[in-house]
N, C-alpha and C positions, 0 to 999 in steps of 0.2 A: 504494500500500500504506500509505502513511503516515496517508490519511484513515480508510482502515478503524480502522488500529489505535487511532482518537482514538474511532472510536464506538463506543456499548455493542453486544453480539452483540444482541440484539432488532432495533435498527437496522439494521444492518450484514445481517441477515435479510431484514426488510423492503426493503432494499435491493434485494438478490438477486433478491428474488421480485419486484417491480416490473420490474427488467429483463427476467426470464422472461415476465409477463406483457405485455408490450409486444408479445413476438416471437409469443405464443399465443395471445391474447382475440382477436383478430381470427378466426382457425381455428376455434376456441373458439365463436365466436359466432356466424357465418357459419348460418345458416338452411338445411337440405340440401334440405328436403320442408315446403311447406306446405299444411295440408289446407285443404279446400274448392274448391281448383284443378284443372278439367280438365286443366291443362298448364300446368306446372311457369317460373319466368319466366326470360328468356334474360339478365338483370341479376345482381348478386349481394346479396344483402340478408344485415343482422347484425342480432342481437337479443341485448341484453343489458343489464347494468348499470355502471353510470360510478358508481366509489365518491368520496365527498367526506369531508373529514373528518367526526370524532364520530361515525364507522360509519353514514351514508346512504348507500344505496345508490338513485343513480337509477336508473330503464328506460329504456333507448331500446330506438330501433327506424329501422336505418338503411337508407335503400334506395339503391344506385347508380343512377346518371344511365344511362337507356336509349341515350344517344347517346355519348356520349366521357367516361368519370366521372373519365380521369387530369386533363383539364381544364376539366370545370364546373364552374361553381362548388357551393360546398355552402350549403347552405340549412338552417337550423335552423328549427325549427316550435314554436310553443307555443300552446295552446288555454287559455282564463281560467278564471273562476270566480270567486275564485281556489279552486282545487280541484278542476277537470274537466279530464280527461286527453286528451291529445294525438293518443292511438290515436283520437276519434273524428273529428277531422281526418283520420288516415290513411284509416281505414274508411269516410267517411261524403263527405265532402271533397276532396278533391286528391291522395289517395295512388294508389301504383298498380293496387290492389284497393280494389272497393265491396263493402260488406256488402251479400245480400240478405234478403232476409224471410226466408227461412226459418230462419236464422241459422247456415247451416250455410256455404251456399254461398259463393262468392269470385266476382264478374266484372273482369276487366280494365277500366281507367277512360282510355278512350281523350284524355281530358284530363288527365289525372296530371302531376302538377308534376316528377316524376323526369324524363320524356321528356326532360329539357332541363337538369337539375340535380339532386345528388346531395342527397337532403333527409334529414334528420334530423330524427327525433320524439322528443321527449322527455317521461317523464312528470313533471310538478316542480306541486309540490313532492313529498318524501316524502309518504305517505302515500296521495298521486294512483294512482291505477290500479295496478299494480303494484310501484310504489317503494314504499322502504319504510325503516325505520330501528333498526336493532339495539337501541335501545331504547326503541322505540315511542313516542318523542314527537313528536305531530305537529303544536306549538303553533311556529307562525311567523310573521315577518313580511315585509313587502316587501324589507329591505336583506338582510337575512338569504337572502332566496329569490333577490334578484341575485348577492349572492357564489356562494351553491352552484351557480345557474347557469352564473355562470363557471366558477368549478371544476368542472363535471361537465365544459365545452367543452375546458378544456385538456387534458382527464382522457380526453375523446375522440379529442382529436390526438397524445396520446401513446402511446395504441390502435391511431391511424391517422395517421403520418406520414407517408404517401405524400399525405395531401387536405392538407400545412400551406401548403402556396404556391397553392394555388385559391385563388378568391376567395367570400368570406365574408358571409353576406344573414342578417340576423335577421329573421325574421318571428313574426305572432304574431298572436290574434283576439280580442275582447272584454276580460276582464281584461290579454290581453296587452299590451294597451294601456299600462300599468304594467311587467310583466314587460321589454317589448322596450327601450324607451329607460332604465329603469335598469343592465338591462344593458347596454346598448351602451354606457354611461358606463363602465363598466370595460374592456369590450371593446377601446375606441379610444383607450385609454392604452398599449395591450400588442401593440409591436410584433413580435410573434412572431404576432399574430394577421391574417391579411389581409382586414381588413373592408372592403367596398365600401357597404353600404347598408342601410338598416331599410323597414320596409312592415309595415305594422299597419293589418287588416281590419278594422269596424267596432267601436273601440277606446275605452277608459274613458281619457279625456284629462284632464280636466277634470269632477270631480262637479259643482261649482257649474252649469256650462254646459251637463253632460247635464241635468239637473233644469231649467233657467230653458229650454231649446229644446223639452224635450217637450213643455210644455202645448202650447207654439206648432203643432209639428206637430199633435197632436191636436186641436187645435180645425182649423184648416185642410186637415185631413184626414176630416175630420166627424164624430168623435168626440163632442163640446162641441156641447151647445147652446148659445143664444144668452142663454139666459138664466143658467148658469152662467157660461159668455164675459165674460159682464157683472159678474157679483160677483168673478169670478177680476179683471178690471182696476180694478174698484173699489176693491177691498180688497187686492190682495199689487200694485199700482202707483203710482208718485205720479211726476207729470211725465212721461209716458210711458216710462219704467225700470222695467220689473217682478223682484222678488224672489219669484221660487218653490223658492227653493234652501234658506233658514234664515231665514223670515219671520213675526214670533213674533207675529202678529195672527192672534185666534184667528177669525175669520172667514174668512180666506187661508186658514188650516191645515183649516179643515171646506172651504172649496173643493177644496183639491187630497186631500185622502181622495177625493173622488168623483172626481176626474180618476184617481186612481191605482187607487181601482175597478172604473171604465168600462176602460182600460187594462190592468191584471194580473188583473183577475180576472170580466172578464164573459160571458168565456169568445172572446175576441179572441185569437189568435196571437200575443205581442208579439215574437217573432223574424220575423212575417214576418206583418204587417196582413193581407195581401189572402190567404192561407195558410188552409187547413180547420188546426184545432188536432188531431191523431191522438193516436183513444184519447178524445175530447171534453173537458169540462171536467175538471177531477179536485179542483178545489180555490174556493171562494168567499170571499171577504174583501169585509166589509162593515163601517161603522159602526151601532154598537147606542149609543146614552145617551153619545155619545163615547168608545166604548169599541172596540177592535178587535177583530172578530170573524174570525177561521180556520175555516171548514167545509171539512175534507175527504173531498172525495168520491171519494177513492182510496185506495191503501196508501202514498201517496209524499208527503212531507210537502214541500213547492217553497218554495224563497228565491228570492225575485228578486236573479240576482247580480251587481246594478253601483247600481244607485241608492241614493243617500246618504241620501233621508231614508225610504224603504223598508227598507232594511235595519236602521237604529235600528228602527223598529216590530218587527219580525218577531226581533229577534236574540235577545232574551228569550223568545220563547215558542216559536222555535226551538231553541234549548239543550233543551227537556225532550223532546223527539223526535232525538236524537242516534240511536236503534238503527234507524231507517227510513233510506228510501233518498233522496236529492236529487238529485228530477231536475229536470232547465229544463224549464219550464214548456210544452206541445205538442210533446213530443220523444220519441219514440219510440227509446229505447233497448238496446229488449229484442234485435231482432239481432245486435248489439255483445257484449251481455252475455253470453248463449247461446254466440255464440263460441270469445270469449277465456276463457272459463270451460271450456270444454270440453278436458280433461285430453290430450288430445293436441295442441292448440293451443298451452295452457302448456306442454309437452316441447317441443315445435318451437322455440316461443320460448324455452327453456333460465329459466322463471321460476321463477323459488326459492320452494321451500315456505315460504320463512318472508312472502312477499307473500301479502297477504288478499287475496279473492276479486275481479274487477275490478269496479267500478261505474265508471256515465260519471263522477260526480262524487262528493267527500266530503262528508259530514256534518260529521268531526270536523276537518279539513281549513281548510273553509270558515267554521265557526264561531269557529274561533280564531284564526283569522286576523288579524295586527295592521296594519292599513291606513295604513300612513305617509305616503301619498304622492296629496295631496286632486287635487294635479296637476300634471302632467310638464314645466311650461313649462320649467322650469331647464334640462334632460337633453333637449330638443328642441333650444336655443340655442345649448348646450353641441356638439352635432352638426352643425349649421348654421355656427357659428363654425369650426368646422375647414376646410371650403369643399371638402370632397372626398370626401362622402358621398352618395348618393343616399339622399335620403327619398322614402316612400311613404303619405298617410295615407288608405284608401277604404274606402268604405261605401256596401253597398245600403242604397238612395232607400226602402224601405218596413220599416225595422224601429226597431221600440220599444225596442230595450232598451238602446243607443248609438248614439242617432239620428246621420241625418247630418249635423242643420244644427247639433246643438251642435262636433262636429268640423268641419263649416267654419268657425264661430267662435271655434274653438283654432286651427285653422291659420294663420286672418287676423290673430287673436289677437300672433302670430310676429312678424310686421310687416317681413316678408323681401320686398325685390325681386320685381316682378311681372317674369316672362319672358314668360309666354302668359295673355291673358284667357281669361275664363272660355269653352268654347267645348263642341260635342258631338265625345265621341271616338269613334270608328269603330271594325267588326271584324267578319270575314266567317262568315256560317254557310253552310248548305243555301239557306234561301231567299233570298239574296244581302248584300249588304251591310247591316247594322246598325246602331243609336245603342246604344251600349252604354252610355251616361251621359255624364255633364260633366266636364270637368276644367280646373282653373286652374293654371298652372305658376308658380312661382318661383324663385330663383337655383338653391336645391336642396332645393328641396321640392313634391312636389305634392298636391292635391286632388283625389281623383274619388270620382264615384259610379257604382254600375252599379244602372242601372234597374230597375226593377221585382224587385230581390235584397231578398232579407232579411239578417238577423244572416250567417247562413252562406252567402258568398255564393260560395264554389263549388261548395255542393250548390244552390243554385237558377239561376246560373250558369253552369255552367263552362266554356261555349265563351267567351264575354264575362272571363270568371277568368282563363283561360290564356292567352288575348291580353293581358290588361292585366301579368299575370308576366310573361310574355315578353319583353313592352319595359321592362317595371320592370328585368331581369337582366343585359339586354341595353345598357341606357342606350341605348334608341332613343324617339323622342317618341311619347306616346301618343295 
């Protein structure tokens, strides 16, 4: 009684009602009927929002572990951009419903990351897919979007304190690549939290190294001819060291326009090389007199969202298309959309009218974005130095848009103890045993790829996906 009487009644309210809602959000939230499903699923799923300070309110969307969820562990999920929302991980990726085309429908995802662990999606930042912020500022940056991260996590186990003693996996895809290890720098300070390990899918590690590995792939992927080949080493290398990353010869800089045209814009797939692009081109970018040129041939105005000198081009000419949609580039998004837009969908989900309409990704989100963090080596050594985390860094072998060999060259980058050379890791389908890709082990980190995936690689994947979870969750060798 004595603390109450030190606080003001507003507090001492708020107070109250945090207690209440500890005992209620979960009820509250708890998913009774979701449409699109022939039958109803035998797990229990929440949906709702984790407030953080300054009146944000994130989404999640939580689903319990199909096998024992009082002891699996919980698995938080984030999808990049930064500004595309997480639901299309759920929906599209690893959840336990697949959107179909008609965008009504639901099918069970007999590879679902739940079967095994209790996964958590969340939409971040505000702004993303249904978050949202009371007073609709949606200018942020990286430190800023790890704190509310944090904060939305503890914000969740105080929602659900029955998951605090599970054990705890960040994951995360493309921009997560940022998102996951600066969080888990907070994470692994706060022993209330029981983290076991990070695994970040084809992840933005390093701009410098994405940008200096792509040419590379693309020319040995046969992209480049032989005679760009040649002026690309002539002019952006000197002693065989090439600079394709901030190499201010203006002959290097007309090279890599055209690598970066051949690549995003010549109607290539750059989520997945060997991939038809669905829906076709929608967008060209070419050099006119040195000048950049944007032809779109769609209604959807497309940022490429990870590369550093990409993004400088496009971010000015991008601001004056703010009221269109941004979509990645060959990504058919419209069954997602359809959806979660559909007015019984948001009921079931309990989404607050005051959330705009869902898009895969933001415009206003994305463009404001303040990008602090050119690369994560600190917040990887920082994890590694503790010596009792599992890390995870993979990436399908066929995508452009965080390739894999510039994330082998951050990993090696590390300079952590080899446990296992480089070797093919194994995993069973229908037609018998597989090469699901390579993997090099270290004290506590590893490398892999899975073959022939792109950017998303448990929608092109997923029998090869959920083996390689499995032993990631499990700490068995993969």
């Amino acid at each position: 009684m004595q603390v109450l009487v030190m606080m003001s009644l507003p507090v001492v309210c708020y107070f109250l009602l945090s207690l209440l809602a500890a005992e209620a959000a979960p009820a509250a939230d708890e998913v009774a009927y979701l449409p699109g499903l022939q039958k109803q699923p035998s797990f229990k799923q929440y949906s709702g929002y984790l407030t953080v300070p300054e009146g944000k309110h994130l989404h999640y969307w939580f689903v319990e572990s199909q096998k024992n969820p009082s002891s699996d562990p919980v698995v938080l999920w984030l999808n990049g951009g930064p500004g595309c929302s997480s639901l299309d991980g759920l929906l599209t990726e690893h959840g336990p419903f697949l959107i179909q085309d008609d965008g009504v429908t639901l099918q069970y995802n007999p590879y679902s990351w739940n079967k095994i662990s209790n996964v958590l999606y969340l939409e971040s930042p505000v702004g993303v897919g249904f978050s949202y912020s009371d007073d609709k500022n949606y200018i942020t940056n990286d430190t800023e979007v790890s704190m509310n991260n944090y904060l939305a996590l503890k914000e969740f186990y105080r929602l659900f304190p029955e998951f605090s003693k599970n054990e705890l996996f960040l994951t995360g895809e493309s921009y997560g690549g940022i998102y996951i290890p600066t969080l888990a720098e907070r994470v692994m300070e706060d022993a209330a939290l029981n983290l076991q390990g990070v695994a970040v899918g084809n992840g933005m590690a390093s701009y410098e190294l994405n940008d200096n590995s792509l040419v590379f792939f693309a020319y040995y992927h046969g992209l480049l001819g032989t005679r760009l080949w040649s002026e690309l080493q002539m002019f952006c290398c000197t002693d065989g060291t090439c600079n394709f990353y901030n190499n201010q010869n203006q002959n290097c800089s007309a090279g890599l326009a055209e690598v970066q045209d051949i690549v995003y814009s010549s109607g290539l797939n750059m989520y997945n090389l060997y991939a038809t692009c669905p829906g076709g081109v929608r967008h060209r970018v070419s050099v006119d007199g040195g000048k950049l040129v944007i032809r779109d041939l769609g209604n959807s105005f497309i940022n490429h969202p990870s590369t550093h000198l990409w993004n400088q081009k496009l971010r000015g000419l991008a601001s004056l298309h703010l009221s269109v949609r941004l979509d990645p580039p060959c990504t058919n998004s419209t069954p997602s959309t359809l959806y979660l837009n559909n007015p019984y969908v948001r009921a079931a989900l309990h989404i607050s009218p005051k959330a705009l309409d869902w898009v895969i990704c933001s415009a206003e989100v994305n463009l404001n974005y303040g990008r602090l963090y050119l690369d994560v080596r600190k917040q990887y050594l920082k994890l590694l130095s503790a010596l009792k985390y599992r890390v995870l860094v993979y990436n399908g072998d066929v995508d452009m848009a965080c390739n894999f060999l510039g994330d082998e060259w951050f990993v090696e980058s590390l300079q952590q103890q080899v446990e296992v050379q480089r070797r093919p890791w194994l995993y069973d389908d229908d037609d018998g045993r597989q090469v699901g890709g390579f993997v090099k082990e270290f004290d506590n980190i590893a490398f892999l790829t899975v073959k022939g995936s792109g950017h998303m690689v448990p929608s092109d994947k997923p029998i090869a996906a959920f083996a390689m979870f499995s032993r990631f969750i499990k700490r068995q060798p993969y």
